[in-house]
NUKEGU-293235 format. One record per residue (C-alpha): residue number from 1; residue in three letters; x negated, y negated, z. Coordinates in Angstrom, 2 decimals. Layout:
BEGIN
     i    aa         u         v         w
   NUM   ALA         X         Y         Z
...
END
This chain:
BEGIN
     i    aa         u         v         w
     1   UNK   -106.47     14.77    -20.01
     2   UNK   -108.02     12.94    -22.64
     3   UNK   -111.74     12.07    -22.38
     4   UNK   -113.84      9.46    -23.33
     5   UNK   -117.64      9.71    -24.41
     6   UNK   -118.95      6.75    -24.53
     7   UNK   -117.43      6.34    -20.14
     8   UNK   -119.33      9.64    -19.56
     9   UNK   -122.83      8.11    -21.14
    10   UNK   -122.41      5.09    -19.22
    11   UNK   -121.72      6.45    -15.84
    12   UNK   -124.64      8.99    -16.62
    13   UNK   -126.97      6.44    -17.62
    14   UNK   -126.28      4.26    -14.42
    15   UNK   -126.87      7.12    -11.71
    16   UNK   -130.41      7.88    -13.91
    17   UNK   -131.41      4.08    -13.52
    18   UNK   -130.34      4.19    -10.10
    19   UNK   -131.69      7.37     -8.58
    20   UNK   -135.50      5.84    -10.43
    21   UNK   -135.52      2.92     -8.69
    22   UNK   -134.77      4.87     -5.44
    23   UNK   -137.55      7.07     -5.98
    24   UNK   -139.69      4.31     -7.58
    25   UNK   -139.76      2.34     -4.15
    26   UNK   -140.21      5.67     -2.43
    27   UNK   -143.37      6.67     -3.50
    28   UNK   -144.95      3.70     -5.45
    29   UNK   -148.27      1.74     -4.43
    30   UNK   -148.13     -0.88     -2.38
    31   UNK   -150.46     -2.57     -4.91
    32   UNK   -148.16     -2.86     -7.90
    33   UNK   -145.14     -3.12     -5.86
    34   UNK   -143.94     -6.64     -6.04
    35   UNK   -144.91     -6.12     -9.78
    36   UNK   -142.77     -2.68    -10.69
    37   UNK   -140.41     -4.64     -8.22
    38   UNK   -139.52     -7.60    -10.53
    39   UNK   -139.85     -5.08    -13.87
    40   UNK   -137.03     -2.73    -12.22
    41   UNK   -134.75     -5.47    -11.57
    42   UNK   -135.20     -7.33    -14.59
    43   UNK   -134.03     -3.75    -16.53
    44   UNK   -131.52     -3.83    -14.44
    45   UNK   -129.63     -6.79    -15.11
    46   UNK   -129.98     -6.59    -18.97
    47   UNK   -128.57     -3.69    -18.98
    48   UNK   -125.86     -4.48    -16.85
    49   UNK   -123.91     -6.60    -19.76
    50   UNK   -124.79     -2.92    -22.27
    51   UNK   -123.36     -1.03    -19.29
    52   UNK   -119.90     -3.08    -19.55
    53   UNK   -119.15     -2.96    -22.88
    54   UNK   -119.88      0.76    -23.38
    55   UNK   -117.68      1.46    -19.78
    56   UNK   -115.16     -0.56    -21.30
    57   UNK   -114.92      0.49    -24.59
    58   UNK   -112.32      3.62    -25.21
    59   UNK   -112.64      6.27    -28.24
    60   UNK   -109.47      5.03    -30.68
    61   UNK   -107.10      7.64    -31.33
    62   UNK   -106.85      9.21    -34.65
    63   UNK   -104.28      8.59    -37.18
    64   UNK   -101.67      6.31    -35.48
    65   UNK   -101.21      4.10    -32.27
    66   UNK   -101.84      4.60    -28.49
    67   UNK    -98.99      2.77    -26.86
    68   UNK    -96.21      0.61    -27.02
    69   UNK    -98.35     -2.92    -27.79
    70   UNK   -100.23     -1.34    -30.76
    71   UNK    -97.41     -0.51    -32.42
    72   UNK    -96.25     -2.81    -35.89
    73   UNK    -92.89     -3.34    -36.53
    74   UNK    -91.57     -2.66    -39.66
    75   UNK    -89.68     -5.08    -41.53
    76   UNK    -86.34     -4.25    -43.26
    77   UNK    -86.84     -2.53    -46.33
    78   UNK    -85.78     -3.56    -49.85
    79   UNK    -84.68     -0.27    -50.99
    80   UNK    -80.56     -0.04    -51.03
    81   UNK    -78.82      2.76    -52.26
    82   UNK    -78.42      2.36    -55.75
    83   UNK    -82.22      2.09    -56.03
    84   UNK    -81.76      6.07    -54.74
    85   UNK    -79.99      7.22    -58.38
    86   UNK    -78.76     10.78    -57.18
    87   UNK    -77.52     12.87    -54.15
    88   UNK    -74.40     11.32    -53.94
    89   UNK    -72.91     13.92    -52.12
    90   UNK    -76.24     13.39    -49.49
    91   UNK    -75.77      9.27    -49.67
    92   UNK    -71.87      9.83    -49.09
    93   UNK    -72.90     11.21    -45.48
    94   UNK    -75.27      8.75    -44.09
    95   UNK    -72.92      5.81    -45.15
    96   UNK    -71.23      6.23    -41.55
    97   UNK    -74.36      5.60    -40.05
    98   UNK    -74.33      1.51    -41.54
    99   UNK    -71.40      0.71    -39.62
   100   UNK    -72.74      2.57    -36.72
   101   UNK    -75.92      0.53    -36.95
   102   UNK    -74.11     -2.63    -37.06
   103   UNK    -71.10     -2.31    -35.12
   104   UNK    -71.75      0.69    -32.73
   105   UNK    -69.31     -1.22    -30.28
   106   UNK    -66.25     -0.29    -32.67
   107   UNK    -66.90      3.70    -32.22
   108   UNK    -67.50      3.91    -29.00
   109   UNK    -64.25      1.49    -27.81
   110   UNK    -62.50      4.66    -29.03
   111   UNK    -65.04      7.18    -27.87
   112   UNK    -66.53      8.31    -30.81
   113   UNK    -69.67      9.34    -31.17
   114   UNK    -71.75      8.94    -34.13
   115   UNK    -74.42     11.75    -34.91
   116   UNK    -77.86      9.55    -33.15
   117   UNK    -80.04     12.47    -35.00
   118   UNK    -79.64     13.04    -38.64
   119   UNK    -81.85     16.05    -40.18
   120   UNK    -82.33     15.63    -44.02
   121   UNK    -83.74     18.77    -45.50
   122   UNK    -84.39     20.47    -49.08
   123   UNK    -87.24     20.86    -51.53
   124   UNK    -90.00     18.50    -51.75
   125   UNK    -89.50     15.86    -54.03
   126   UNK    -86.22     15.31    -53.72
   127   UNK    -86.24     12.15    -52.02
   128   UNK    -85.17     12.39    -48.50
   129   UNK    -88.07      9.30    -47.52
   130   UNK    -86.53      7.08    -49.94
   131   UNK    -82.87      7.83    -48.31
   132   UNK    -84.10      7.14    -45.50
   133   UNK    -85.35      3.74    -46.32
   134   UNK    -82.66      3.15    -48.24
   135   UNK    -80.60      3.61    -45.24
   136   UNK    -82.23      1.17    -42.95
   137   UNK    -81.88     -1.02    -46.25
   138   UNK    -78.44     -1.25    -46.46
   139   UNK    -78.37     -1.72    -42.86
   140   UNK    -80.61     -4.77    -43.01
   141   UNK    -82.66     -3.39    -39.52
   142   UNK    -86.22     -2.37    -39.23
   143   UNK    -87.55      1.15    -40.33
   144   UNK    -90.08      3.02    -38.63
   145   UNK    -91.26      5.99    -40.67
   146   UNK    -94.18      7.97    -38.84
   147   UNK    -95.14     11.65    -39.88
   148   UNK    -95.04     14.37    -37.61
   149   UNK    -98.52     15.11    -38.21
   150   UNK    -99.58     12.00    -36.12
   151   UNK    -98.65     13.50    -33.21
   152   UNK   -100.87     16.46    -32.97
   153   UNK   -103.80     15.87    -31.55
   154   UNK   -106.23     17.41    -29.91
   155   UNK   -105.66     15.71    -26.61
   156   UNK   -103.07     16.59    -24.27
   157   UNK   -100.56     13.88    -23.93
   158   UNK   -101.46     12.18    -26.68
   159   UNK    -98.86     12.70    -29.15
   160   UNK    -96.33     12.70    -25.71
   161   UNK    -97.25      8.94    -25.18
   162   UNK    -97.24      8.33    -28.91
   163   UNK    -93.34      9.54    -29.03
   164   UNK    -92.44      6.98    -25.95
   165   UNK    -93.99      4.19    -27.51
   166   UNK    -92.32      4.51    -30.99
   167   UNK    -89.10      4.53    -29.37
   168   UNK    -89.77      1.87    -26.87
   169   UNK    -91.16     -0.64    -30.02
   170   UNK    -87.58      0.72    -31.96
   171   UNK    -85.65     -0.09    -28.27
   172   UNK    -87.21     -3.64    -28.23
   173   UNK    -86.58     -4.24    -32.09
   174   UNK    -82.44     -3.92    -31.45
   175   UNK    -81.41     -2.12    -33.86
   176   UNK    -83.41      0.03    -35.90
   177   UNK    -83.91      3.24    -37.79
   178   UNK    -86.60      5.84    -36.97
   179   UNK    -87.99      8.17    -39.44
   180   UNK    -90.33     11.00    -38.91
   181   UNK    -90.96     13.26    -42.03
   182   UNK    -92.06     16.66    -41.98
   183   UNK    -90.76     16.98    -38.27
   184   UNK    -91.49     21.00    -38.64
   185   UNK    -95.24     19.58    -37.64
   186   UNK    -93.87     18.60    -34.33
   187   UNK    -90.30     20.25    -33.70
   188   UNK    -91.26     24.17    -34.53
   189   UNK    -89.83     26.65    -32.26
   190   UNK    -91.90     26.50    -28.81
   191   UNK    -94.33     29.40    -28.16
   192   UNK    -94.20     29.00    -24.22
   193   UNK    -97.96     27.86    -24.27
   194   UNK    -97.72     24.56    -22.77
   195   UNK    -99.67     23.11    -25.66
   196   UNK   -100.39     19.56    -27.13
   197   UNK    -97.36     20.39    -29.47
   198   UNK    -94.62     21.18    -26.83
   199   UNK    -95.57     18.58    -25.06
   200   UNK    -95.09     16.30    -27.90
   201   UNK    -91.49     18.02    -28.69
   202   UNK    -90.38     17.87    -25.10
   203   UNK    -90.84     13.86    -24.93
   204   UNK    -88.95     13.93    -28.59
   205   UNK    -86.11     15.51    -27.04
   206   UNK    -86.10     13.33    -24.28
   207   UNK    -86.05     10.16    -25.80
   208   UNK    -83.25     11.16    -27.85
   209   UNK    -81.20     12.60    -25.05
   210   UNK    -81.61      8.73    -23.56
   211   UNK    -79.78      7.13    -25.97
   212   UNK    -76.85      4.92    -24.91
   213   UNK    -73.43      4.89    -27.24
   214   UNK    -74.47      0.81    -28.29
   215   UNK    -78.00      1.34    -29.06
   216   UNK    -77.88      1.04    -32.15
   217   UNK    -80.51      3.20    -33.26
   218   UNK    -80.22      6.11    -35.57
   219   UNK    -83.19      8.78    -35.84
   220   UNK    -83.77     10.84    -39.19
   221   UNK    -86.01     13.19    -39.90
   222   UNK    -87.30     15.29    -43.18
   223   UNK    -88.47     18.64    -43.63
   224   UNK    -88.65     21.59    -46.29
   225   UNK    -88.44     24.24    -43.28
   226   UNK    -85.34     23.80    -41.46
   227   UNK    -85.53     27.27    -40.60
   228   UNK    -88.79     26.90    -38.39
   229   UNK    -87.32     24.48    -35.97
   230   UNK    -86.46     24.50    -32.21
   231   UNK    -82.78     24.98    -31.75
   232   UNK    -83.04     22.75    -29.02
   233   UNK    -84.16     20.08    -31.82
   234   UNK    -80.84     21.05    -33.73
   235   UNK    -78.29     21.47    -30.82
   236   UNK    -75.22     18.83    -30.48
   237   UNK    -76.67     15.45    -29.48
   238   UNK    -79.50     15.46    -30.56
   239   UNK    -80.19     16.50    -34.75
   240   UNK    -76.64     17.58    -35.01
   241   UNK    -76.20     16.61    -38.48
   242   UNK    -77.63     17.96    -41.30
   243   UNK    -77.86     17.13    -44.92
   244   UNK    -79.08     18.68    -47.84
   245   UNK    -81.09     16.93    -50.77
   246   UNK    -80.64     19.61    -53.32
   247   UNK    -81.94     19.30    -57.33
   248   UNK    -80.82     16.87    -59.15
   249   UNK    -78.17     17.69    -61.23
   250   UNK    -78.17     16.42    -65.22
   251   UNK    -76.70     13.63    -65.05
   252   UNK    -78.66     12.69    -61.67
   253   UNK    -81.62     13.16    -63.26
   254   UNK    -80.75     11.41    -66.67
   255   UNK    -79.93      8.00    -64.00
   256   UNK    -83.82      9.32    -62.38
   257   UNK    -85.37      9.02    -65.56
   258   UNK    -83.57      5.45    -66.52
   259   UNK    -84.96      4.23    -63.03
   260   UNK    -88.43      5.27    -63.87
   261   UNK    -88.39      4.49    -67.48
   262   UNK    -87.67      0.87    -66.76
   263   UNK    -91.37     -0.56    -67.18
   264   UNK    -92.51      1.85    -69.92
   265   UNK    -91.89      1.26    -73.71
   266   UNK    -90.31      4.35    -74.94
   267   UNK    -90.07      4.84    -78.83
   268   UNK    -86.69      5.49    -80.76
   269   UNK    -87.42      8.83    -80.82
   270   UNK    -87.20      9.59    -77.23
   271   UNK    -83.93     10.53    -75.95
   272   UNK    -83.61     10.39    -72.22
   273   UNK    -80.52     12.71    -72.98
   274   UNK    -82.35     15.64    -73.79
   275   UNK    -85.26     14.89    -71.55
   276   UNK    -83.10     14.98    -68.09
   277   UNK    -81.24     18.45    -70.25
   278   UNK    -84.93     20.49    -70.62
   279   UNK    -85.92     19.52    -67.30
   280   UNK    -83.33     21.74    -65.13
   281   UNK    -84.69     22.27    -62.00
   282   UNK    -87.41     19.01    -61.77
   283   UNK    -87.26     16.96    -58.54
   284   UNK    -87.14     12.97    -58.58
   285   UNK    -91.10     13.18    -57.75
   286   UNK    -91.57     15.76    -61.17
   287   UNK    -89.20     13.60    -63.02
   288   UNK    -91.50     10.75    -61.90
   289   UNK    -94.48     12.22    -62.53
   290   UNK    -93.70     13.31    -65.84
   291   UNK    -93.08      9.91    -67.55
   292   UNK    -96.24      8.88    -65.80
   293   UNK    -98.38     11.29    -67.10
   294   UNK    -96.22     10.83    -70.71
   295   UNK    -97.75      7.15    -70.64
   296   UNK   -101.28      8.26    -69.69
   297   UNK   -101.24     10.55    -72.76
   298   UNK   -100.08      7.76    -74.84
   299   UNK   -102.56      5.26    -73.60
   300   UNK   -105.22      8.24    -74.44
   301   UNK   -104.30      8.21    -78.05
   302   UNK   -104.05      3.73    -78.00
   303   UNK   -100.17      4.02    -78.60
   304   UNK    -98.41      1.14    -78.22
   305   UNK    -95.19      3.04    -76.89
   306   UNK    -94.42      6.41    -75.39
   307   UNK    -93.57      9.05    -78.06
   308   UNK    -91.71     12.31    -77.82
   309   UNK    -94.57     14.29    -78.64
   310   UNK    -96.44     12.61    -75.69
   311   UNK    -93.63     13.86    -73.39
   312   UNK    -94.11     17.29    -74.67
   313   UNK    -97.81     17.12    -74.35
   314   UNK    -96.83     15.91    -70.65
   315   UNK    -94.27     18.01    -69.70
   316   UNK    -96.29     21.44    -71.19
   317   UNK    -99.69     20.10    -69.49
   318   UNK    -97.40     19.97    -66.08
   319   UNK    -95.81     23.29    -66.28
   320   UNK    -98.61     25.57    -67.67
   321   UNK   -101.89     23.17    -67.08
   322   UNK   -104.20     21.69    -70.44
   323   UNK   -104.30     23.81    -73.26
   324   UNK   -107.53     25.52    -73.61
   325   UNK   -107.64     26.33    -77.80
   326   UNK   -110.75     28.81    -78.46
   327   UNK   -109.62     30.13    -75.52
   328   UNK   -108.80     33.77    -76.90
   329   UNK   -112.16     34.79    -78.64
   330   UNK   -111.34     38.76    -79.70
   331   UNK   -109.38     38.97    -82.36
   332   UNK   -107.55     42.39    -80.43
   333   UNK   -106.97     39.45    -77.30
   334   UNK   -105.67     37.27    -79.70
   335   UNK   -102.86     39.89    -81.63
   336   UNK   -101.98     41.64    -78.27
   337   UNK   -101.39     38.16    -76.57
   338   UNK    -99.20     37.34    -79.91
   339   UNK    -97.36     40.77    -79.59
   340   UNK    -97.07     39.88    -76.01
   341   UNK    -94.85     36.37    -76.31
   342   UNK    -93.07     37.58    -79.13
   343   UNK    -91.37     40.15    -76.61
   344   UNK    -90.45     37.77    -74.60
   345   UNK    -89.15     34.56    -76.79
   346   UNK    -87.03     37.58    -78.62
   347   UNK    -85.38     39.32    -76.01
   348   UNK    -84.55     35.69    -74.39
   349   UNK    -83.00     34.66    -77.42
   350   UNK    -80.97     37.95    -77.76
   351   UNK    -80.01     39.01    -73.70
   352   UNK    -80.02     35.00    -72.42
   353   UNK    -78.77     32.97    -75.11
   354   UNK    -77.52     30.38    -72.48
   355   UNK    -81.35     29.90    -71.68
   356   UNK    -82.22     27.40    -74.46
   357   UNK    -85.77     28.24    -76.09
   358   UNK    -87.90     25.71    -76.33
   359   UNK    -91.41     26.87    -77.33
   360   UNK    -94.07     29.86    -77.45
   361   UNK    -97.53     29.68    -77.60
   362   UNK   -100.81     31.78    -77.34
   363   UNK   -103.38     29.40    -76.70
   364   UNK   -104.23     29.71    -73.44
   365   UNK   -103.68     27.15    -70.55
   366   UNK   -105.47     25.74    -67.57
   367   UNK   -103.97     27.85    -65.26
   368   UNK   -105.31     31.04    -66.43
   369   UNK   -102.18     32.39    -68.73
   370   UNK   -103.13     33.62    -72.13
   371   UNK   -100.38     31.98    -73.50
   372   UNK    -96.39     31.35    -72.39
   373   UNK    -93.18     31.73    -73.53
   374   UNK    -91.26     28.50    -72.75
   375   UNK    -87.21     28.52    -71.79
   376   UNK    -84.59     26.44    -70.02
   377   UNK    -82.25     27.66    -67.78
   378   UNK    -78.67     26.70    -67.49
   379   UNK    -77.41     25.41    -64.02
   380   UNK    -75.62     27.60    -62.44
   381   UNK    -74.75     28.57    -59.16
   382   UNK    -74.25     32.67    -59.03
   383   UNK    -75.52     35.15    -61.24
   384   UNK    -74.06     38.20    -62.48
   385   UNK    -75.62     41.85    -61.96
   386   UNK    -75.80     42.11    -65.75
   387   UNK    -77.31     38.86    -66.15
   388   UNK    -79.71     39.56    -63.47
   389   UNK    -80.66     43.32    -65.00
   390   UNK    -81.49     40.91    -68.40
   391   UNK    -83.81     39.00    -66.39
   392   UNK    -85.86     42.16    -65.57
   393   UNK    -85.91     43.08    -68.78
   394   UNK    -87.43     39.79    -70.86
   395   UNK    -89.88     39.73    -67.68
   396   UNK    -90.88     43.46    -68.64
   397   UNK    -90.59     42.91    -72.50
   398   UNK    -94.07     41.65    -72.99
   399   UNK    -95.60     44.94    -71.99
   400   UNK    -93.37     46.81    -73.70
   401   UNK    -94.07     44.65    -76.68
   402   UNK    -98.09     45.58    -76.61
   403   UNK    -96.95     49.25    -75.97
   404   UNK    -95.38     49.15    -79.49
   405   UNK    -98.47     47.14    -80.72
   406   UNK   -101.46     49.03    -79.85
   407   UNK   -100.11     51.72    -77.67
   408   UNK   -100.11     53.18    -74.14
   409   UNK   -103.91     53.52    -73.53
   410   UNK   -104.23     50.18    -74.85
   411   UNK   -102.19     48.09    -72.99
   412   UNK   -104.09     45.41    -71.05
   413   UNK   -103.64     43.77    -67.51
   414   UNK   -101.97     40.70    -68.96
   415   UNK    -98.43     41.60    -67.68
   416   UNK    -99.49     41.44    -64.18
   417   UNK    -97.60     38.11    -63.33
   418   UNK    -93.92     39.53    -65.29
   419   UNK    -94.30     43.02    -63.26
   420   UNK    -94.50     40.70    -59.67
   421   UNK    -91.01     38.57    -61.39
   422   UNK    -89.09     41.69    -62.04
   423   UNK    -90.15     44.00    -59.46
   424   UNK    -89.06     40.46    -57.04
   425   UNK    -85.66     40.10    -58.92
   426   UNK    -85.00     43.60    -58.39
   427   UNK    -85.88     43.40    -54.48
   428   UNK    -83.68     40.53    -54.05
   429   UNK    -80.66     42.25    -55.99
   430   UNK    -80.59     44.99    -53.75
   431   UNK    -81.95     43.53    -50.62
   432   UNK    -80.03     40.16    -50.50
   433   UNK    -77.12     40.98    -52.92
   434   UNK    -76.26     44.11    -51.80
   435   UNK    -76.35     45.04    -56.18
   436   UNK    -76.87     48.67    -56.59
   437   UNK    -77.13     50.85    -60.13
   438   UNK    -74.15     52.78    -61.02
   439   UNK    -71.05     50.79    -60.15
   440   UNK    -71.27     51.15    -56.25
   441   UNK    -72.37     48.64    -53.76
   442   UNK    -73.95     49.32    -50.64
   443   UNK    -74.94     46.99    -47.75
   444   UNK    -76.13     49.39    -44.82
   445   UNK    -78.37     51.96    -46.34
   446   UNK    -82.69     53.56    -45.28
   447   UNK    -85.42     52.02    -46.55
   448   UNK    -85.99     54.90    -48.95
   449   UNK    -82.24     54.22    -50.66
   450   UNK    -83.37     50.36    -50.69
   451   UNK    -86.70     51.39    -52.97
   452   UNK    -84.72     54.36    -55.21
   453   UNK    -82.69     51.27    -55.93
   454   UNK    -85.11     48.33    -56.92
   455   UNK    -87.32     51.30    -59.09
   456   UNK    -83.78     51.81    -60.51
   457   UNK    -83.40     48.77    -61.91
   458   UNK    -86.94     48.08    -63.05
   459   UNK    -86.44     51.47    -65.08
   460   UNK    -83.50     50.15    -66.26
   461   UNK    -84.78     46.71    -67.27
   462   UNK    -87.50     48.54    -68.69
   463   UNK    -85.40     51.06    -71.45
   464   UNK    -83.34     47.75    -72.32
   465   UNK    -86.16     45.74    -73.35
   466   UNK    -87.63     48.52    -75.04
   467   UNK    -84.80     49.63    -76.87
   468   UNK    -84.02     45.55    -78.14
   469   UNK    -87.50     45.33    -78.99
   470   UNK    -86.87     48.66    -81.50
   471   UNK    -83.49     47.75    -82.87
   472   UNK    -84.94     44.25    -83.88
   473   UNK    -88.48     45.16    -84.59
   474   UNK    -88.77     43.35    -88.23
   475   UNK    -88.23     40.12    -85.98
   476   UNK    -90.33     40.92    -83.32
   477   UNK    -92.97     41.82    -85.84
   478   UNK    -91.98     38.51    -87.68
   479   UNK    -92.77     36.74    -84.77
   480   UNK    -95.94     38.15    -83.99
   481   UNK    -97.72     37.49    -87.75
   482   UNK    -95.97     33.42    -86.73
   483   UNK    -98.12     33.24    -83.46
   484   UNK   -101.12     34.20    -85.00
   485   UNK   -100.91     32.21    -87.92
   486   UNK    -99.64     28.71    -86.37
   487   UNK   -100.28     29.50    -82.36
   488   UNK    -97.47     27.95    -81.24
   489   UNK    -93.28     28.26    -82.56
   490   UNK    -90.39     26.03    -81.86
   491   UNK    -87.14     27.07    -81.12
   492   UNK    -86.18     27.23    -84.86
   493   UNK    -88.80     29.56    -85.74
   494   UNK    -87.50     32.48    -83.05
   495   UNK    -84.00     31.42    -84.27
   496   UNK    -84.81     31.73    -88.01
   497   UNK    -86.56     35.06    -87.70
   498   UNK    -83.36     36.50    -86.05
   499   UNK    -80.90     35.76    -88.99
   500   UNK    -83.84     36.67    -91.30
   501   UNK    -84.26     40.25    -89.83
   502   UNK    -80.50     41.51    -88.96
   503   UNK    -80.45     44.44    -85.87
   504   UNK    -81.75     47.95    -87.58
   505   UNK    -78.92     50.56    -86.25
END
């Protein structure tokens, strides 16, 4: 039960007052008692008014509203689908829900019911809020969007009384569309400890189980964990629908970036083309993010417009933090760390051509890297084993790269972050995919035969990259002398140092 403080003081305060004056007349003198007599009382009846407001006064809750009459309604949002500019696959599926909303009568003369609980989950980013919003939008009824964390408190019942009022104020309001994002706060699977959180998930589950057919009131939620949550959260009924918000694909984010490039003054040079094409794998918030931080750079230097090199600047400063030049002060640093990227910008260029190249540098960055070898994936949705093995090996070409450089006893403890890739690609090859070396595949097999494996295909990963980096080492040596002379290559330079140096036999 929840507590107040301020109640306690006052009730303790009282029974102090109280038990004085009974002692007081007790054992004062007679001579100063019509005196202490009209002191006591007068003490008394200030303090009565005090008394009253600190009895009456509650502790507010933290973070969101105690019951039904504190509650704001929402007014209908001005977001509407197009405003969403991807997912269409995700938007498709929560167009049923409009004519739900307005006409729930129509499916339920033929007893159909619509899905009351609709679960929206994928990366961060992606834009399962604005969805949301957008849905309630297009269906021209109030949106309530709460976050799970604003039911946890540490109070029992609180976040219990919080649930029945939202849905109450959303009963009152007609028609309306409830949104709680990052429900995992809330809705992970119970422990059997009877705890504020339960609690708070059992009165969620109740409320939705209430629901009559002509309601007219659709919940949604958001998370990034779908995995954590109560299956009673997810049975039929209640969350039985789910939709993914993948990535944006290429043409989703090219219509992102249009959206967000409306109110900024981009220069001739910038083509939104081949912006949304080296961004593979950026959510809506990244793509977002990076035009915004693009116009802060410009703005640093007084442009007038946003440039492509200010995009660059933006783009590199998001993935690998501010460039940190003087950062490499040792000349051996400095030529090991060149030797390094060279490895890997070459063997990319030769094993994953699909992966388009799009810069290496060695001056190191704000996130601790010595420098960074820069390439863009291709979209795809499977990968095969030999594709997978050429992974491994431009992950493990930068050591091999200062092996040929300055030798075994030499090498330094740079490659720490490309051992942790490949020895994780080769985990999940054998562990997941069910890839083993040799030709044969395996799904049921010891612990021992799953670590044989993975070493197996680190070793081989590592004689591949190893034996490109000797068949091409004018290139690779090319490369290096390029790094330390200009710190940082394009994808022409790599390219031009290949036809320059053709494969030794």
């Amino acid at each position: 039960m929840q507590t107040h403080r301020p109640r306690a003081f006052s009730a303790l305060l009282m029974t102090l007052m109280l038990l004085s004056m009974l002692l007081f007349s007790i054992f004062r003198p007679a001579e100063t008692s019509d005196q202490l007599t009209r002191i006591l009382l007068t003490l008394l009846l200030t303090s009565i008014p005090l008394l009253f407001f600190l009895t009456s006064r509650r502790e507010p809750a933290r973070g969101f509203v105690t019951g039904a009459s504190s509650l704001t309604e929402c007014g209908v949002p001005s977001t509407r689908f197009a405003d969403v500019a991807a997912n269409d696959e995700a938007l498709e599926s929560l167009r049923d829900l409009i004519d739900f909303i307005k006409e729930p009568e129509k499916f339920s003369h033929l007893g159909a019911r619509i899905p009351r609980g609709v679960l929206l989950y994928g990366m961060p980013g992606t834009g399962k809020t604005l969805m949301a919003r957008a849905l309630a939008g297009e269906a021209g009824v109030p949106f309530f969007a709460v976050n799970g964390a604003d039911f946890v408190e540490m109070y029992v019942g609180v976040g219990a009384s919080r649930v029945r009022a939202l849905f109450q104020k959303a009963r009152k309001a007609g028609r309306a569309v409830i949104f709680f994002d990052e429900i995992d706060a809330i809705g992970k699977k119970r422990t059997n400890q009877n705890d504020e959180r339960e609690q708070t998930l059992n009165a969620l589950l109740s409320e939705m189980s209430g629901f009559r057919d002509g309601d007219g009131i659709v919940v949604l939620a958001a998370t990034n964990r779908v995995d954590t949550l109560d299956d009673a959260l997810l049975r039929p009924g209640r969350f039985d629908r789910r939709i993914e918000v993948p990535l944006p694909s290429l043409s989703e984010r090219l219509k992102i970036l249009e959206v967000h490039a409306r109110n900024k003054p981009l220069s001739a040079d910038v083509s939104l083309q081949d912006v949304a094409a080296e961004t593979a794998l950026f959510s809506g918030a990244r793509l977002e993010s990076l035009l915004n931080e693009a116009a802060i750079v410009a703005a640093k230097r007084s442009g007038t417009v946003i440039s492509q090199d200010d995009l660059d600047k933006a783009m590199d400063t998001m993935l690998f933090g501010m460039d940190r030049p003087g950062g490499l002060n040792y000349r051996q640093e400095k030529e090991q760390t060149a030797a390094h990227e060279a490895g890997h910008a070459l063997l990319t260029a030769l094993l994953l051509p699909e992966s388009a190249i799009r810069k290496v540098s060695i001056i190191p960055t704000g996130k601790g890297a010595a420098g960074y070898s820069m390439a863009i994936p291709p979209e795809k949705l499977f990968y095969q084993k030999r594709e997978l093995l050429s992974h491994i090996a431009v992950a493990l070409a930068g050591r091999e790269a200062e092996k040929l450089y300055s030798g075994d006893d030499n090498l330094s403890t740079g490659a720490a972050n490309d051992i942790e890739k490949a020895a994780g690609l080769a985990q999940r090859m054998v562990c997941e995919w069910g890839m083993m070396p040799g030709g044969t595949e395996a799904y049921l097999f010891s612990q021992a035969q799953r670590e044989n494996a993975q070493q197996q295909w680190l070793d081989m990963g590592q004689q591949l990259a190893a034996g490109m980096l000797r068949r091409h080492m004018p290139a690779w040596q090319q490369l290096t002398r390029l790094l330390l002379e200009k710190e940082t290559l394009g994808k022409e330079d790599i390219l031009r140092c290949l036809t320059d140096f053709p494969r030794q036999q």
